[in-house]
C-alpha positions in Angstrom: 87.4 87.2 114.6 84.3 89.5 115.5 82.7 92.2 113.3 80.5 94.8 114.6 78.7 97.7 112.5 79.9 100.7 114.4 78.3 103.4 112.0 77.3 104.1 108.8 78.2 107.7 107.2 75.4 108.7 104.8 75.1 112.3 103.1 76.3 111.5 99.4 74.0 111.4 96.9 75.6 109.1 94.2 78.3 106.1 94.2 81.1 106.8 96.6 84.4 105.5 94.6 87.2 106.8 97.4 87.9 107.0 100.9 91.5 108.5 102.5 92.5 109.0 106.1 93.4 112.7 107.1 96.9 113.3 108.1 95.3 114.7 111.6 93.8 111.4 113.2 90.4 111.0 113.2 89.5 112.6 110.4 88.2 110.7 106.6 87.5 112.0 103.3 85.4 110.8 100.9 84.8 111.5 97.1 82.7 109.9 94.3 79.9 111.1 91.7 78.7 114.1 93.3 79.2 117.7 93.5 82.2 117.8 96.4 85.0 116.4 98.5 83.7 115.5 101.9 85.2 115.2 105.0 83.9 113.7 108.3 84.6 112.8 112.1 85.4 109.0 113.1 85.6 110.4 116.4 81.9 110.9 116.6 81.2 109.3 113.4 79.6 112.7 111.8 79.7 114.7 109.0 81.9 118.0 109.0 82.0 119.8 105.6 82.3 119.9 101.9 85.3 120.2 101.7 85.7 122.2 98.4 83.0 121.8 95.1 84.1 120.1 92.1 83.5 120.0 88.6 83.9 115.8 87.4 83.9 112.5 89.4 86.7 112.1 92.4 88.4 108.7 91.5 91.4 109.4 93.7 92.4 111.1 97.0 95.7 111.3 98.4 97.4 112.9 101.8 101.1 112.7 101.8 102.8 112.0 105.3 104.4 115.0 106.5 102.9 117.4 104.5 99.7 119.9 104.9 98.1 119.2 101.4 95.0 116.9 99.9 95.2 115.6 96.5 92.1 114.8 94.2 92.2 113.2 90.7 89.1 113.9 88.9 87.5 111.7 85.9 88.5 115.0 83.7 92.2 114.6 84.3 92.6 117.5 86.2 94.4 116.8 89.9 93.2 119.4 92.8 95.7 120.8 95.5 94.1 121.6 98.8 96.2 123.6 101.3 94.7 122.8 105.0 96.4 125.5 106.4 95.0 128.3 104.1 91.2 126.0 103.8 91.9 126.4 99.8 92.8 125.1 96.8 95.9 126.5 96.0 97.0 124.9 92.6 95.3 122.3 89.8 98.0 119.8 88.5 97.0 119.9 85.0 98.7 117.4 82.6 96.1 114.0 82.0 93.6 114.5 79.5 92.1 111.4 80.9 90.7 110.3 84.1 92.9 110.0 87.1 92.5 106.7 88.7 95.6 106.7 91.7 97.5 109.1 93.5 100.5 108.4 95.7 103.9 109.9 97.1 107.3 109.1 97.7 108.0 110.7 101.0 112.1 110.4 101.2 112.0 112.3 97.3 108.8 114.2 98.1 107.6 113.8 95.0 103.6 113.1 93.6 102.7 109.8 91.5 99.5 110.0 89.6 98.0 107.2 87.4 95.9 108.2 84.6 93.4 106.0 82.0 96.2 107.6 79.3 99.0 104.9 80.3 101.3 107.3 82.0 102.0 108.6 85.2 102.6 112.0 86.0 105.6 112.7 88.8 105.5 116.3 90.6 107.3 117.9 93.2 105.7 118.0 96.5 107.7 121.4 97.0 107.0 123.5 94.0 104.1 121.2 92.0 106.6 121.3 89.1 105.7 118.4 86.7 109.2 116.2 86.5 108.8 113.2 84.8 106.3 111.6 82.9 106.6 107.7 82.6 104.9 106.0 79.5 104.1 102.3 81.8 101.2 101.2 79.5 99.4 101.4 76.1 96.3 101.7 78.6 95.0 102.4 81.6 96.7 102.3 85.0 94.7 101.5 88.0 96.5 101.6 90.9 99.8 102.4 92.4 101.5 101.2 95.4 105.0 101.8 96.6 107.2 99.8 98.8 107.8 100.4 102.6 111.4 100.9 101.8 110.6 103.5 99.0 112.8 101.9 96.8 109.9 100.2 94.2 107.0 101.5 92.5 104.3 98.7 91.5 101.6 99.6 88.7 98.1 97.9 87.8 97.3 97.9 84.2 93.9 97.5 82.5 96.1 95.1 80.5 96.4 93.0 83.2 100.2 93.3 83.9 101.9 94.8 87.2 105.0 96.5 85.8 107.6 96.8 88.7 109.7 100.3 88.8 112.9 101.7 90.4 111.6 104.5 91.8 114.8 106.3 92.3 115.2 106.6 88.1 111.9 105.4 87.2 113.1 102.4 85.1 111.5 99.2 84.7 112.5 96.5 86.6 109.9 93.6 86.0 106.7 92.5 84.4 104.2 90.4 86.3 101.9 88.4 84.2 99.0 86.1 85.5 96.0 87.9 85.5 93.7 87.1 83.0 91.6 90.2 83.2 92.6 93.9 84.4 94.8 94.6 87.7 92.3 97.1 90.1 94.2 97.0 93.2 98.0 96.6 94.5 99.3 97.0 98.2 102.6 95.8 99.3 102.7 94.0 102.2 103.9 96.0 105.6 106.9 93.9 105.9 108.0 94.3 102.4 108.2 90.5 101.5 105.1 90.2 99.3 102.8 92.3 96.7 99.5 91.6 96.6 97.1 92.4 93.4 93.6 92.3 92.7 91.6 92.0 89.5 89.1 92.1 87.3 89.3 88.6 86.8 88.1 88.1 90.8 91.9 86.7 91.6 94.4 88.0 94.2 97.8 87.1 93.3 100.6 87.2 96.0 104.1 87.4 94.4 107.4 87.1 96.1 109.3 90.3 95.7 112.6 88.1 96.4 112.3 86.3 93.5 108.8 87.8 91.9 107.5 84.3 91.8 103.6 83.7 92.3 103.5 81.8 95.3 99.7 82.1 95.8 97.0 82.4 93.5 93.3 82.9 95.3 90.2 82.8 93.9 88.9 85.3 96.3 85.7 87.1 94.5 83.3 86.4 92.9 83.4 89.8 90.6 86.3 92.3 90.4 89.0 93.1 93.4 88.1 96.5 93.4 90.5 97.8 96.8 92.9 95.7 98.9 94.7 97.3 102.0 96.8 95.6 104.6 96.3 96.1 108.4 98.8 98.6 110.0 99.9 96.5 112.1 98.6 92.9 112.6 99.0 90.5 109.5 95.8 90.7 108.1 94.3 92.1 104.7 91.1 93.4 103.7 89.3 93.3 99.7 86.7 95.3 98.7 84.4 93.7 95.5 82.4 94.3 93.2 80.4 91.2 94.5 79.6 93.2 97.2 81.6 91.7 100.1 84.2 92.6 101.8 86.6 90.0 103.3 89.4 89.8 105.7 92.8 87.3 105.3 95.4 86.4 106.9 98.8 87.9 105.6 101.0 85.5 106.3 98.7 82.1 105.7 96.8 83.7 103.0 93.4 82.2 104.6 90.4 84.0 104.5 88.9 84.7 108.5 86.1 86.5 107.6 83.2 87.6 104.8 81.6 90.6 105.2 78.2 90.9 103.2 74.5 91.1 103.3 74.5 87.0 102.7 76.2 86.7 105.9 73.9 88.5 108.1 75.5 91.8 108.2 74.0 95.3 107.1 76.5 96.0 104.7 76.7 97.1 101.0 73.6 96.6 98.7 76.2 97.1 95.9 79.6 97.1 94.6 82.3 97.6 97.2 84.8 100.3 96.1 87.3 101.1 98.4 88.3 99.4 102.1 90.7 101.1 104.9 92.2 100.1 107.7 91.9 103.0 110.7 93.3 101.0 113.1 91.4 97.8 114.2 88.5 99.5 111.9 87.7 98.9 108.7 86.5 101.8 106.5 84.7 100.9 103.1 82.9 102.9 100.9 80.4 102.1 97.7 77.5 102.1 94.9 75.0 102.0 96.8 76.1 105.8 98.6 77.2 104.3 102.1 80.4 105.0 104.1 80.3 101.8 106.7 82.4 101.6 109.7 83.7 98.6 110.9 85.4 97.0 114.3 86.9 94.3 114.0 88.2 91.9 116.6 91.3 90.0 116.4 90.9 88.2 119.7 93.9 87.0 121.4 
């Protein structure tokens, strides 16, 4: 496996916590501690705009398939609507009192998912932004969300260190993982629906068989928190993003690690924590601390 440094995307002024592709190819946004949502070119590897101004810390950005909208969840609870074909914000989602930490969508109900610090998420319609449920999952924060390929489950990291498994046709629970000693920061179902991955606090990934929900791999993968994990689109690999600063690629169906990513390997990357990771293809998008939007390629060989 090679790795080359294809650009690096500078213009923020403090920590970069998010990164999400565009519905229209070859776009990225980008938010974090500073005044604005940001939105640049892969195709020449360039800034484009601010987006729109905002008013607290974006922890989460969301672009449903299908539909001509951008979400952002700020740190004040607040969730921002942005309609790409009239260039504004049309709508603020207001419900959370508390920092937003994921948003995702459920294409098949068209209906919004946001995880807040406050232990619930929020479910909206994509349609008329009506709030429709709220689902009480934890006494604490909620990290992450991630739902299956077949749309049928709804997985939820918890700052206390459970995944909680829902039906997301009724939102009921269906199962509690437990093995992480320390906060779940990231979840991403695998591709092929077989496995859920999680990330933690604690520095572990966990890989659970959603046949029986089983741990079947525990890695010590990190030397500091899982911050991001996100599977390739298409060849069975996976990428983590750290707090240690690294960035590494595995294999998704041996679970072995191919490739470390970090300054103590030789490559300019991230002088600090590692917040986000994205697979555009056969590149790999991360984001961090230390300001910087790297650009990876990374080749699989043969």
């Amino acid at each position: 496996m090679t790795v080359k440094k294809l650009a690096e995307l500078t213009g923020h002024g403090n920590p970069v916590f998010t990164l999400e592709l565009s519905q229209k190819p070859g776009i990225l946004f980008t938010g974090g501690n500073d005044k604005g949502l940001v939105e640049w070119s892969l195709k020449n590897n360039a800034f484009i705009k601010v987006m729109f101004p905002v008013t607290a810390s974006i922890y989460a950005i969301h672009c449903p398939v299908g539909v001509p909208l951008l979400f952002a969840g700020l740190r004040n609870g607040d969730v921002l609507v942005f309609d790409f074909i009239t260039q504004t914000i049309i709508t603020t989602l207001k419900y959370h009192q508390k920092p937003i930490f994921d948003i995702k969508s459920c294409n098949h109900k068209q209906e919004l998912l946001v995880a807040s610090e406050d232990g619930t998420v929020s479910v909206w319609s994509l349609k008329t932004f009506d709030l429709l449920h709220s689902v009480t999952v934890s006494g604490d924060t909620i990290r992450s969300i991630s739902i299956s390929p077949d749309e049928k489950w709804v997985a939820f990291g918890c700052r206390d260190n459970l995944v909680k498994i829902y039906d997301l046709e009724n939102y009921t629970e269906i199962k509690t993982l437990i093995g992480h000693t320390m906060p779940v920061f990231s979840l991403q179902y695998s591709p092929d629906g077989n496995y859920l991955i999680s990330g933690g606090r604690d520095a572990q990934i966990k890989i659970w068989d959603l046949n029986t929900y089983d741990l079947v791999h525990n890695i010590p993968a990190h030397l500091f928190a899982v911050n991001s994990i996100d599977c390739h689109p298409s060849l069975p690999y996976f990428a983590t993003a750290s707090m240690d600063k690294s960035i590494k690629i595995w294999g998704a169906d041996n679970f072995k690690l191919y490739k470390v990513i970090s300054r103590e390997k030789g490559f300019d990357s991230h002088a600090l924590s590692v917040n986000k990771v994205v697979w555009n293809g056969d590149q790999l998008i991360s984001a961090g601390d230390d300001k910087k939007i790297l650009v990876w390629d990374i080749g699989f060989g043969d």
